[in-house]
N, C-alpha and C positions, 0 to 999 in steps of 0.2 A: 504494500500500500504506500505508493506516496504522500509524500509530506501535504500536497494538495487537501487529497484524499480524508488524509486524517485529521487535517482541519477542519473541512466542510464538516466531517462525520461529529467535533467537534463541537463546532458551530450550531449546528445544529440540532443535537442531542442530550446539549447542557441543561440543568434544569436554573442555572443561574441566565441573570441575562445578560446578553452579548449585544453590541454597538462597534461598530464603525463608525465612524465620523472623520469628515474630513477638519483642516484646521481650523473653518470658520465656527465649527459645531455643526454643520449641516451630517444629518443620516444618511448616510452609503450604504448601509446594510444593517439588518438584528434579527434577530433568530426567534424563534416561536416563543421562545419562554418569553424574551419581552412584548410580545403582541399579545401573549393571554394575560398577563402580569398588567399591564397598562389598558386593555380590552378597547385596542385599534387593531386594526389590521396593515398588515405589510406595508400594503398600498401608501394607506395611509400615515406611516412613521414615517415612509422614507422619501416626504414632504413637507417634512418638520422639522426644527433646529432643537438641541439639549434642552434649549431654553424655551420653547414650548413646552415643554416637561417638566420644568423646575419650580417648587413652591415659588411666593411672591419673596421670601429672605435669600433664598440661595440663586435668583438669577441669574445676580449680576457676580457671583463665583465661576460662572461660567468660562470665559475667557482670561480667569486669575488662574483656573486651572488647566485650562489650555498652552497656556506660557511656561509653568512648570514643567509639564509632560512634554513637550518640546524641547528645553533648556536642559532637563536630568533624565530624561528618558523614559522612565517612570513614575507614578505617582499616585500614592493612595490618601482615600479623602472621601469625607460624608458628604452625603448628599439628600435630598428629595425629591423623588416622583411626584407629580398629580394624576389617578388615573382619569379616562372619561368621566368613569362617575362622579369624581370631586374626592376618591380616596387619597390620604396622601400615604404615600410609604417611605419609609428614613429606606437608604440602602450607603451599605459600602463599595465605594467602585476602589477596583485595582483598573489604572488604564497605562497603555505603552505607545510610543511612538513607533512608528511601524511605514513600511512601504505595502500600499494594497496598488494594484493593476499601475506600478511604475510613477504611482503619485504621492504623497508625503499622507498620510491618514494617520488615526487613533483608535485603539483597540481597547473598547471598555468592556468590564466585564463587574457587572453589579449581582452583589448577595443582600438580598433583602434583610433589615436590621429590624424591621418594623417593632416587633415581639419583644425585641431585647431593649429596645430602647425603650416601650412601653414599660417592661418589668425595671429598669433600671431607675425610671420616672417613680413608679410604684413606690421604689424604696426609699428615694431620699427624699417623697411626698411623705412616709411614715417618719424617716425622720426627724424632718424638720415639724411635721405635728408632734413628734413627742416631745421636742424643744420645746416648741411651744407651750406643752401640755404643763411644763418643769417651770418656763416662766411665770404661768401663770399660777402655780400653785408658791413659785417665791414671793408673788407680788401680796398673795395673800400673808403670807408667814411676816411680810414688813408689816402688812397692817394689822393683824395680829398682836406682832411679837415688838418689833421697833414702834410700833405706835403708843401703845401703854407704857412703853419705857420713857419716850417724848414726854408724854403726857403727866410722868409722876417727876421728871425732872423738872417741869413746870410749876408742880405744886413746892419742889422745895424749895426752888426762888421765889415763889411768891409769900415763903416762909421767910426767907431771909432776908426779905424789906420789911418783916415786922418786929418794931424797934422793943416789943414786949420778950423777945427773945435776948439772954442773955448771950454774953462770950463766948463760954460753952458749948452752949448748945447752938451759934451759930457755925461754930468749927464741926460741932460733929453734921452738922447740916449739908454745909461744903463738903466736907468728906465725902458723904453718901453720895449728893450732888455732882462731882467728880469719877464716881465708880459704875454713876448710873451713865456720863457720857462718856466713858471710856469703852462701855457695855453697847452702848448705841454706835459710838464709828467700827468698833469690829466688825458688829452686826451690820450696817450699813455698807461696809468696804466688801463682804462678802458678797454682799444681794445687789448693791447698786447698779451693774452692769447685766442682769437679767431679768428688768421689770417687762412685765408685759404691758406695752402702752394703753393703755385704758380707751383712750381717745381714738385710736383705731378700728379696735372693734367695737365702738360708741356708734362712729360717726365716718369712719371710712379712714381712706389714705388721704386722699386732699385735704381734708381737716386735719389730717393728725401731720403730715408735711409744713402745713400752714402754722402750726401751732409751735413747730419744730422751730420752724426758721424765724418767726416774730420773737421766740427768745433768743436767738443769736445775732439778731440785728441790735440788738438791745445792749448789746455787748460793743458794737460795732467795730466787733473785727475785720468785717466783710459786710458791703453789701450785696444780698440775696435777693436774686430776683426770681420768682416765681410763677408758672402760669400755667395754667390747667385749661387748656384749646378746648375741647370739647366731652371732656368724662362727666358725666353726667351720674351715669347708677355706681352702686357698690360694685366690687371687683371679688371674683372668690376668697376667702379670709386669706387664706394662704398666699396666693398671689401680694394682697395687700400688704399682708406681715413682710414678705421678701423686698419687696420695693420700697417699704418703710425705712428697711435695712440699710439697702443698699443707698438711700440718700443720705441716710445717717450716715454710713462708712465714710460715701464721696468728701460729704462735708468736713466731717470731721480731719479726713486725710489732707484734705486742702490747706485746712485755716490753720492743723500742724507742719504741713511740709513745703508746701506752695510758695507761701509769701504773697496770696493772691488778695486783692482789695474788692473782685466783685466776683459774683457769682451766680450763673442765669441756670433755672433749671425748666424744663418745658414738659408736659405731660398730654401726649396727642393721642387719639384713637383711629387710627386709620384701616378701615374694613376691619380684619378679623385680628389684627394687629394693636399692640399697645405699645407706645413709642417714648420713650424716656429720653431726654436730650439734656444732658450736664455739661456746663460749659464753665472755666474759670481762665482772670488772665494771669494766671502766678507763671511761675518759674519753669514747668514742664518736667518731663523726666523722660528717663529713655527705659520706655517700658517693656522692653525686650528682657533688659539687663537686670532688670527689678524680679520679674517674673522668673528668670533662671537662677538669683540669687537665695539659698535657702535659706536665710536670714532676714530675708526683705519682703515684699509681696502678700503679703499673708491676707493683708485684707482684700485687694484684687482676686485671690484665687479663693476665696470666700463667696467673692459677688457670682464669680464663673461655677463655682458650686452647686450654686443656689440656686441662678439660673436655669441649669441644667434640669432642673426638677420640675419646673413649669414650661416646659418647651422654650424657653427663653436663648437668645444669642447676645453677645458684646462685643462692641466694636469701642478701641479707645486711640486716638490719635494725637499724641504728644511728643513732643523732644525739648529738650533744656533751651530753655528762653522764648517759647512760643506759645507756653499756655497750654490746657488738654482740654480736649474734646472726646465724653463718652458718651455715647449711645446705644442706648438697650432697646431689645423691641421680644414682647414676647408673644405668643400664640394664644390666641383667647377662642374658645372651638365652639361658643354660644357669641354671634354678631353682638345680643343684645345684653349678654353679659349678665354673669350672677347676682340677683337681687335677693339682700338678705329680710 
């Protein structure tokens, strides 16, 4: 059998799918698993570009990934299908640079992820609800347990402006006084950084963002500029909690690292899409260099974490002395969105 022979037989046999493409992305050829897989026919793929194919986030990867497979030969990389029917399927392509009938073409060969990306969704959806679940039972344990401790350190100052109290018993007052707030910042230093914000699942993420940044302007480290385009309804809790987060981290990272003086954040809903846009003009960084350093990045590969769990993607565009620009955009699979 030649080499012909056993490609076709190849080709054609696989239960993965297979692509030809020339360099623009235009279809030369795909074998049956991708016409039952995508539910066109022959005909019809091989009058279509990748990017006919590709969800609305991974379009424009198209020709990012074409310059790769060109430039190194080979290249692996996620992607997304949309079938006819509006299915969408996560797949892994391996594709190669290749000679098909004496002209420069690309040989993709996609294994549907769909399933695994599903179950991988699954788990650090449980995750982070059980994060959640911990915050929220810390937030109780402050009002609980640091609140009556507040509250009886109150009463012994308002002991100790009463002039019917002797020397004495003003010292042993202090004392206690003293024991009770040393008892309250342990307690405080432990739970402070895992309150579950009240005001979010009160009243949403635009409020509870809005709420965020009117106490930091107040500060006026940074001015914040804030706008919510058009979100209108609640957002799934979980979603909310993660984007709550991740404005907190940006912020935060900023008004520590940056040296930036303003700060615009933008919140748009576009079709089935939710679009975050953080923008500041500090100092920038080289975020290649941060993300590879095991010492550095931590909150970055947090935000990429997190996102991972609600279909979300990040793009951040910075270098030293120009300022960063990030943008998130995640998948929302109800148009009209979770109303709680």
């Amino acid at each position: 059998m030649d080499s012909e022979t056993r490609f076709s037989a190849i080709f054609n046999n696989s239960s993965d799918e297979i692509y030809l493409a020339d360099l623009k992305g235009n279809l030369l050829e795909v074998n049956q698993a991708a016409c039952d897989t995508l539910k066109y026919t022959r005909e019809e793929l091989l009058k279509m570009n990748f990017k006919d194919l590709k969800t609305p986030r991974f379009i424009n990867t198209v020709d990012k990934n074409i310059s790769l497979i060109v430039s190194k030969g080979t290249h692996v990389y996620d992607s997304e299908h949309v079938t006819r029917d509006g299915k969408v399927i996560s797949l892994e392509f391996k594709s190669r640079f290749i000679k098909y009938q004496q002209k420069d073409a690309i040989l993709t060969v996609g294994r549907d992820t769909t399933e695994r990306r599903h179950m991988e969704r699954r788990i650090l959806s449980a995750v982070i609800n059980a994060e959640e679940k911990e915050r929220d039972r810390v937030s109780r344990e402050i009002h609980d347990g640091l609140g009556p401790l507040l509250s009886t350190i109150k009463l012994y100052v308002n002991e100790l402006e009463d002039e019917s109290n002797g020397p004495e018993e003003k010292r042993e007052l202090l004392a206690h006084t003293n024991e009770l707030i040393n008892e309250s910042i342990t307690a405080s230093r432990a739970i402070s950084n895992n309150l579950t914000p009240r005001i979010i699942l009160d009243y949403g993420l635009v409020k509870a963002v809005e709420s965020f940044i009117k106490k930091i302007n107040i500060t006026q480290k940074a001015e914040i500029i804030f706008e919510n385009k058009n979100l209108q309804e609640r957002l799934d809790q979980t979603i909310e909690l993660i984007l709550y987060r991740i404005i907190s981290e940006l912020i935060n990272n900023t008004l520590k690292h940056a040296e930036a003086t303003r700060i615009e954040i933008y919140l748009e809903l576009l079709d089935h899409n939710l679009q975050l846009t953080y923008m500041d003009n500090g100092k920038g960084f080289d975020k290649d260099a941060v993300m590879e350093d095991q010492n550095r990045g931590m909150g970055l590969k947090n935000i990429t974490s997190r996102l991972e769990s609600v279909n979300g993607s990040l793009r951040i565009h910075s270098r030293p002395g120009i300022g960063t620009l990030v943008v998130i955009e995640v998948g929302l699979e109800d148009p009209n969105i979770h109303k709680e």
